[in-house]
C-alpha positions in Angstrom: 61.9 142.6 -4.2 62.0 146.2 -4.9 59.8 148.5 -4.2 58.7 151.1 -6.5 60.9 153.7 -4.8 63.5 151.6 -4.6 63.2 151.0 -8.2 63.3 154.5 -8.8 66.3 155.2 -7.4 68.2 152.0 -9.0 67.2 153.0 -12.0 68.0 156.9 -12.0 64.6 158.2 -13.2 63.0 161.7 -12.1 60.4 163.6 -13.4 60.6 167.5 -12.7 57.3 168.8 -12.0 56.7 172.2 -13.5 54.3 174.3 -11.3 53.7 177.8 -13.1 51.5 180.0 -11.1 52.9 183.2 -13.1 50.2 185.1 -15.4 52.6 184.4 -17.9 54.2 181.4 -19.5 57.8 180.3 -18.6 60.3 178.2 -20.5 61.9 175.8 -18.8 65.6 174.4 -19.5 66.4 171.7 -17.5 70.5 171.3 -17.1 72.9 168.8 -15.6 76.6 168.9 -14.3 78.9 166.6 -12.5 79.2 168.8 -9.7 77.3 170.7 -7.7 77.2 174.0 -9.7 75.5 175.7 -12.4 79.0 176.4 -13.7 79.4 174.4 -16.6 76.2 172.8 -16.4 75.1 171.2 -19.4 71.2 171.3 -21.0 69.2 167.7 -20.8 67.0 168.0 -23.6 65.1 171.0 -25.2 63.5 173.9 -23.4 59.7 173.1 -23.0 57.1 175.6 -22.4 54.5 175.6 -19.2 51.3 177.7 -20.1 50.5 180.5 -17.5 48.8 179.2 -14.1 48.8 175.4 -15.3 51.8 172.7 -14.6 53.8 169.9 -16.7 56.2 167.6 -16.2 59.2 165.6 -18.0 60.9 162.7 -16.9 63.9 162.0 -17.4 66.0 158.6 -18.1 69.5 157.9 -18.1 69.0 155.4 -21.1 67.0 158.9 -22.9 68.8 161.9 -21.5 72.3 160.6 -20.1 73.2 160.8 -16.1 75.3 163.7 -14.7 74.2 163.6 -10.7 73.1 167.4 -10.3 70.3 168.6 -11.5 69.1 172.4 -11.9 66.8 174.6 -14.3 67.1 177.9 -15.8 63.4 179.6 -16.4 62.4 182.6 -18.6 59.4 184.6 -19.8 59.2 186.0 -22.8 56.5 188.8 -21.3 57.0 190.1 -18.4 54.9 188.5 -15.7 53.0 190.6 -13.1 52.0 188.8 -10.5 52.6 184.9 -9.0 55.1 182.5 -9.3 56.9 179.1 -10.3 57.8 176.4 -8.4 59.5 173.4 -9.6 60.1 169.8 -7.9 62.5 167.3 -8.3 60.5 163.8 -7.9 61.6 160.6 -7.6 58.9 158.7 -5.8 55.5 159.8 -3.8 57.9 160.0 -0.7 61.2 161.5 -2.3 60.6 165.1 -3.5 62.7 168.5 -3.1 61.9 171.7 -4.6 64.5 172.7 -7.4 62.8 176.2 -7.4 61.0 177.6 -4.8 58.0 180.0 -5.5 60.4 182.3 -8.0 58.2 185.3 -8.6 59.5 186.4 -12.3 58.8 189.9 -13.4 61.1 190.1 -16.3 62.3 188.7 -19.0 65.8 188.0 -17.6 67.1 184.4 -17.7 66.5 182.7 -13.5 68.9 180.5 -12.7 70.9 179.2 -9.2 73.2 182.2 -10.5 70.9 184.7 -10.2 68.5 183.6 -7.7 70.4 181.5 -5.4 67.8 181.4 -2.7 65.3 180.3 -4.6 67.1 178.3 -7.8 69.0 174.8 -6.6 71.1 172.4 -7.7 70.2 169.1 -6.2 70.5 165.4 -6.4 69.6 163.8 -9.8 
């Protein structure tokens, strides 16, 4: 018998977990490749926009949103935040989670992605 984890993982779902802590909203678009690089990523679905200092969340299927095995955001204001930031979290079960970004403190209207902010944008693991 499987076990909800288990199940998770055998059937490829993940929900990214939005945490937006900036003053301002961000957009998040959520992209996929084959390999592990934003180059020639590909976007999953439309961008989706996370109200400033709340969260959200999309999961995603392979049955709804095809399966590439890298996963990676790209995240952008359209005002200028001034202070905080966004974190973002690849989950697959209560006991399976890595952070896609890592407390990205925006304060532009630039475009964040692993291109520009490699230290704190990832590609990880569908």
């Amino acid at each position: 018998m499987a076990l909800p984890g288990d199940l998770a993982k055998v059937l490829k779902v993940v929900t990214l977990y939005v945490d937006n802590g900036l003053d301002q909203a961000v957009t998040v678009q959520v992209k996929a490749n084959r390999v592990r690089s934003l180059a020639k990523s590909v976007d999953v679905g439309s961008p989706f926009t996370v109200p400033a200092n709340s969260a959200d969340a999309r999961t995603l299927s392979p049955d709804a949103s095809g399966y590439l095995p890298y996963l990676t955001v790209s995240l952008q204001c359209s005002t200028a935040p001034s202070r905080g930031s966004v974190s973002v979290y690849r989950i697959r079960s209560k006991d399976d989670e890595v952070k896609v970004v890592d407390a990205l403190e925006i304060r532009d209207t630039s475009v964040h992605d692993a291109s520009t902010d490699p230290d704190r944008v990832f590609v990880v693991d569908w």
